[in-house]
C-alpha positions as CSV (number, residue, x, y, z in Angstrom):
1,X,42.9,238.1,-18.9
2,X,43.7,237.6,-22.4
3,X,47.8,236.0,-21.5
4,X,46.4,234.2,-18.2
5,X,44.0,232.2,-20.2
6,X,46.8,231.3,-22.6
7,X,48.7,230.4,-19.3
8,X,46.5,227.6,-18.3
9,X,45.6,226.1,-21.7
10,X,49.8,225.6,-22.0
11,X,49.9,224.1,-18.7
12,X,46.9,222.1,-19.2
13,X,48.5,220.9,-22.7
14,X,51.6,219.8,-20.7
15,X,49.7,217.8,-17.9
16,X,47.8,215.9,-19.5
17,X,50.4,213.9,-21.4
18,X,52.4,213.4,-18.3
19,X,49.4,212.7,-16.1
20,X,48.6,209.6,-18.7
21,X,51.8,208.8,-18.9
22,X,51.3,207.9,-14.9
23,X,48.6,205.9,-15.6
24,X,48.7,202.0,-15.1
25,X,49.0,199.9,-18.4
26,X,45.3,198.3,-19.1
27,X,45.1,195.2,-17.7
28,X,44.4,192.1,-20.6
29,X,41.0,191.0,-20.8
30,X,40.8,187.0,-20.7
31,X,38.9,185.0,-22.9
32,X,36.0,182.9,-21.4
33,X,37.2,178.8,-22.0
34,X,34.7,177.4,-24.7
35,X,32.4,174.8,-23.0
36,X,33.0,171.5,-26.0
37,X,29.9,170.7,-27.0
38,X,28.5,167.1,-26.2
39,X,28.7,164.3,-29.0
40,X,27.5,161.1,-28.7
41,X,30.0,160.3,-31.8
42,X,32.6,157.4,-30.7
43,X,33.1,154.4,-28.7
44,X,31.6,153.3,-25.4
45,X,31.7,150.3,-22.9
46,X,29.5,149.5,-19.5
47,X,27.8,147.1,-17.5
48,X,23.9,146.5,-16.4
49,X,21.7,144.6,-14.5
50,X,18.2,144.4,-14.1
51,X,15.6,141.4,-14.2
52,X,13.8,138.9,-17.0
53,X,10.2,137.7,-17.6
54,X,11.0,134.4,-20.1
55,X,8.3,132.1,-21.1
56,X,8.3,128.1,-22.0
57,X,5.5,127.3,-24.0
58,X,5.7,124.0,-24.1
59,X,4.4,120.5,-25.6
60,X,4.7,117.0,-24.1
61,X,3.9,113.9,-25.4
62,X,4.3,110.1,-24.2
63,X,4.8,107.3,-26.6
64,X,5.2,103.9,-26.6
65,X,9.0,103.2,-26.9
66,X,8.6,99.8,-28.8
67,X,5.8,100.5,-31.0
68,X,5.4,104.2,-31.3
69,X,1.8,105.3,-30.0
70,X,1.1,108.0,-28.3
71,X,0.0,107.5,-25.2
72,X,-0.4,111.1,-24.1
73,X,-0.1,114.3,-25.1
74,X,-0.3,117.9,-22.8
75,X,1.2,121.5,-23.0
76,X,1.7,124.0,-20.5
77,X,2.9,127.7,-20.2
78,X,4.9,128.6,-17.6
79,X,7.6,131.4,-16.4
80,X,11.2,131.8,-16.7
81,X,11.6,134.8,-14.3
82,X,15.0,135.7,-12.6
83,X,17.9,138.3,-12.1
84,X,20.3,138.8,-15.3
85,X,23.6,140.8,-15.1
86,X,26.4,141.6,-18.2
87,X,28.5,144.2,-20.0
88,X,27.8,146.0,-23.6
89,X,30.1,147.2,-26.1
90,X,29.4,149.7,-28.9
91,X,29.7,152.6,-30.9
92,X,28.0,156.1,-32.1
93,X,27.9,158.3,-35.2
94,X,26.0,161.3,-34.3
95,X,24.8,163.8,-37.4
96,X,22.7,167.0,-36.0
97,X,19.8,165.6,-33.7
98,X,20.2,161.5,-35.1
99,X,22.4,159.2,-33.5
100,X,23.1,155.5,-35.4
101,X,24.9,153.2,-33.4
102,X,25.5,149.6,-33.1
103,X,25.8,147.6,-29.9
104,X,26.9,144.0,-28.5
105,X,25.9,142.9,-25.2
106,X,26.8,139.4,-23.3
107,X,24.4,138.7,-20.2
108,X,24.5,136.0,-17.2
109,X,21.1,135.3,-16.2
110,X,19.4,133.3,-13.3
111,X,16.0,132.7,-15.2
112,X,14.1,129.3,-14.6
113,X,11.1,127.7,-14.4
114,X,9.6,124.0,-13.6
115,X,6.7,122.3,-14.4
116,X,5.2,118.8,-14.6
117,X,3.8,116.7,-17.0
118,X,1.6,113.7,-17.1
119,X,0.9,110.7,-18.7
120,X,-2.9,110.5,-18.3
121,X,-4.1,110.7,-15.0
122,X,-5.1,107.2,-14.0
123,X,-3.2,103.5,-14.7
124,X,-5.0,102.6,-17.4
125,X,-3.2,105.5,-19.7
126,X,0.2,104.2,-19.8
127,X,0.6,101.2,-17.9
128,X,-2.4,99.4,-19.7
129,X,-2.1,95.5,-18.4
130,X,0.2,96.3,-15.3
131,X,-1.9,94.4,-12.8
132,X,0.3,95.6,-10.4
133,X,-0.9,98.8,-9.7
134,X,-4.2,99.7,-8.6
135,X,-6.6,100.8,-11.0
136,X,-7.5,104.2,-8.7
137,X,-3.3,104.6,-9.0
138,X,-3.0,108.5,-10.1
139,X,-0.2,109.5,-12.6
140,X,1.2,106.2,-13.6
141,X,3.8,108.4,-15.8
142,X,5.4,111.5,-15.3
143,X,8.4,113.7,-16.3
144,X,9.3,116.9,-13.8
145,X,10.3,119.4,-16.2
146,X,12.6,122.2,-15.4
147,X,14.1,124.8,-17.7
148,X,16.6,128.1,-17.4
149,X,18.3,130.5,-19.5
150,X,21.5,129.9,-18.6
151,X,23.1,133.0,-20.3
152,X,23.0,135.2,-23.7
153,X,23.7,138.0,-25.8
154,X,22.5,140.5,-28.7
155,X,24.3,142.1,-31.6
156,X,21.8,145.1,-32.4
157,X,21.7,148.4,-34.4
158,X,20.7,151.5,-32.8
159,X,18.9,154.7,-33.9
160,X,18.2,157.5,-31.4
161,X,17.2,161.3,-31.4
162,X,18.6,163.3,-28.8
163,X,15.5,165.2,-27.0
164,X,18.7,167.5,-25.7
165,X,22.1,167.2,-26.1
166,X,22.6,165.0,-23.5
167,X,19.5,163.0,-23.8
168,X,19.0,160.4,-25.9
169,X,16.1,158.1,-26.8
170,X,16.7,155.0,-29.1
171,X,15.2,152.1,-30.7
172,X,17.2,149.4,-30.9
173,X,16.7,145.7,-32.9
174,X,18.8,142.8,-34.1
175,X,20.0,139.4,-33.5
176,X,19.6,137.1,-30.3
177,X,21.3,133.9,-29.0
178,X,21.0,132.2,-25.6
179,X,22.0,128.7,-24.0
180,X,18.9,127.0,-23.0
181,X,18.7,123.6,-20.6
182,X,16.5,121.4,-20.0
183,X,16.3,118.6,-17.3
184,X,14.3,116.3,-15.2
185,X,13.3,112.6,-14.5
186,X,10.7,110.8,-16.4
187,X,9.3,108.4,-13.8
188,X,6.9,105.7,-13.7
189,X,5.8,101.9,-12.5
190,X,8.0,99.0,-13.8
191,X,5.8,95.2,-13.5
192,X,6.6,95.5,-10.0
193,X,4.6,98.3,-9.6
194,X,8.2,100.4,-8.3
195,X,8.1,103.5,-8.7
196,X,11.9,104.1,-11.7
197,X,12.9,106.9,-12.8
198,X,15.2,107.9,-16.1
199,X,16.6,111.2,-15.5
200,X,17.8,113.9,-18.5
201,X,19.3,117.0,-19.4
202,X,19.8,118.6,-22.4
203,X,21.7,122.1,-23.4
204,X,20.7,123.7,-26.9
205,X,22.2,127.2,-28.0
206,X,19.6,129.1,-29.8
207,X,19.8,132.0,-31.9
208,X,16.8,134.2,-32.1
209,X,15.8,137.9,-33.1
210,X,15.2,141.0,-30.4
211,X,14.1,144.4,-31.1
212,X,13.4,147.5,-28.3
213,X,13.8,150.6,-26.4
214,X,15.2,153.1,-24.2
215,X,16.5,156.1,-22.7
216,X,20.5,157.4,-22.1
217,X,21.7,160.7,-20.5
218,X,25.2,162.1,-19.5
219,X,26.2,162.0,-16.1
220,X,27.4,165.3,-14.4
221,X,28.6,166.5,-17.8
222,X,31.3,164.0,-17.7
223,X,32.3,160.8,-20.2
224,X,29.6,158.7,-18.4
225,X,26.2,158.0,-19.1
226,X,23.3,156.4,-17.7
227,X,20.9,154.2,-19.1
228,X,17.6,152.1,-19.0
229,X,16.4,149.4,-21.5
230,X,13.5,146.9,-22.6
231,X,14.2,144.2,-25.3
232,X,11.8,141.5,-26.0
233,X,13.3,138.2,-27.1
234,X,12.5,135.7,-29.3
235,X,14.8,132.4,-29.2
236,X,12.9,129.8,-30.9
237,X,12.0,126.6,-30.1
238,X,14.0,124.1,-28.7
239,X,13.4,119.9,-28.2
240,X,14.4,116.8,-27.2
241,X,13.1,113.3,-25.6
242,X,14.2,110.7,-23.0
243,X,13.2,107.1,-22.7
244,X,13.0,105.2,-19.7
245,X,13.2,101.6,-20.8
246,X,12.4,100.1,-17.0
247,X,8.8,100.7,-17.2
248,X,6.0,98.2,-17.4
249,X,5.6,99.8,-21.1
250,X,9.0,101.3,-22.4
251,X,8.2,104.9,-22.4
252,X,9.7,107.7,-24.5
253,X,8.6,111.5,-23.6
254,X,9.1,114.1,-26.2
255,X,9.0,118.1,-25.8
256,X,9.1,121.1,-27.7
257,X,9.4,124.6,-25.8
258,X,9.1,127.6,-27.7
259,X,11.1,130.3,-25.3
260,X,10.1,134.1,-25.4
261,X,11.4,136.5,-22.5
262,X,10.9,140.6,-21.5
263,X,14.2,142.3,-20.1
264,X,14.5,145.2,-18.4
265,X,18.0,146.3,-17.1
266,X,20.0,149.5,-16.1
267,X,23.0,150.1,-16.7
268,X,26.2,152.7,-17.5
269,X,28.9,153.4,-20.2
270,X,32.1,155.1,-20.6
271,X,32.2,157.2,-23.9
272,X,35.8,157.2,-25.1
């Protein structure tokens, strides 16, 4: 018993060698790809569009062309709504959570508004004398008013914490400028008592201040983000005056608008 176990432990030392030697080389284990990790670090370009809420708050007087009293005076407040579409241009730094950023944006917008203004409400206000026109004769001198935003732009800084990687909320403030016009037709009775009317228009680039808000994700983990935005703008105030010399009395009107407006827009970059 004693030789026949020495048997198999000899045969058993032989086999096993040869029996790994059979065996199939180990396949290599691949290494999982590393997923890059989001930054919002480097330059981006897009486009919006969204909507504005502008105001004109604006003062009107009427003055007598030849010697210089005011006639009348009124103000009214009124809206400068309409679409507004454009592209932005900027860049990120991104250190840990903070993101600082500086953007430039250039907008076309459809906002307008109208109003009219009037020189007193009865003859007697600025066509004093005209015999002409009936005493009971309603708005002897008026100017239809209209005003739009005919486009602008920002230059802003950004600052922005990233509530995940990929999300990213931001305040956002800086300078503002925007093309205003202005046109209408100051009207009124000449010694005739027929109706004349002067027409104007004036264009005045303003530059303002804005400061805001808003929220901007990655799309589909791919170099494209979403965004949505408020700003609230501040242009200044703008002015001029026309004089319609055909009247009974030579009339000049005068405004001043100060112009305010909301914007809300949507929009998407490409992250280079």
């Amino acid at each position: 018993m004693k030789k026949l176990g020495l048997a198999v432990a000899a045969l058993l030392a032989l086999a096993v060698p040869a029996a790994a030697a059979d065996l199939p080389a180990r396949m290599p284990v691949k290494a999982m790809p590393m997923v890059p990790v989001w930054s919002w670090t480097g330059f981006y370009l897009g486009a919006n569009l969204g909507y504005s809420w502008g105001k004109s708050k604006t003062d009107a007087t009427f003055t007598n062309a030849t010697t210089g009293a005011l006639l009348a005076a009124g103000s009214d407040s009124f809206s400068l709504n309409g679409v507004i579409g454009g592209g932005q241009l900027g860049y990120n730094w991104q250190t840990g959570a903070w993101v600082w950023g500086i953007e430039t944006d250039f907008q076309g917008s459809g906002e307008k508004g109208s109003t009219t203004f009037l020189c007193g409400t009865t003859a007697i206000f600025c066509s004093p004398g005209n015999t002409a026109i009936g005493p009971g004769t309603t708005a002897p001198a008026s100017a239809s008013f209209n005003q739009k935003i005919e486009w602008f732009g920002t230059l802003r800084g950004r600052v922005g914490w990233t509530a995940t990687p990929e999300l990213l909320l931001y305040a956002t403030g800086g300078l503002a400028y925007g093309s205003i016009k202005t046109d209408g037709v100051m009207s009124g009775y000449n010694a005739l008592a027929v109706l004349v009317g002067t027409p104007f228009s004036h264009s005045e680039t303003r530059l303002g201040w804005t400061v805001g808000a808003g929220i901007e994700g990655r799309l589909f983990s791919s170099n494209w983000t979403a965004k949505a935005e408020y700003l609230y703008i501040d242009y200044g105030s703008v002015s001029g005056s026309v004089i319609n010399t055909t009247l009974f009395i030579p009339t000049n009107f005068s405004y001043s608008s100060k112009i305010t407006d909301h914007v809300f827009r949507a929009g998407v970059n490409y992250k280079f």
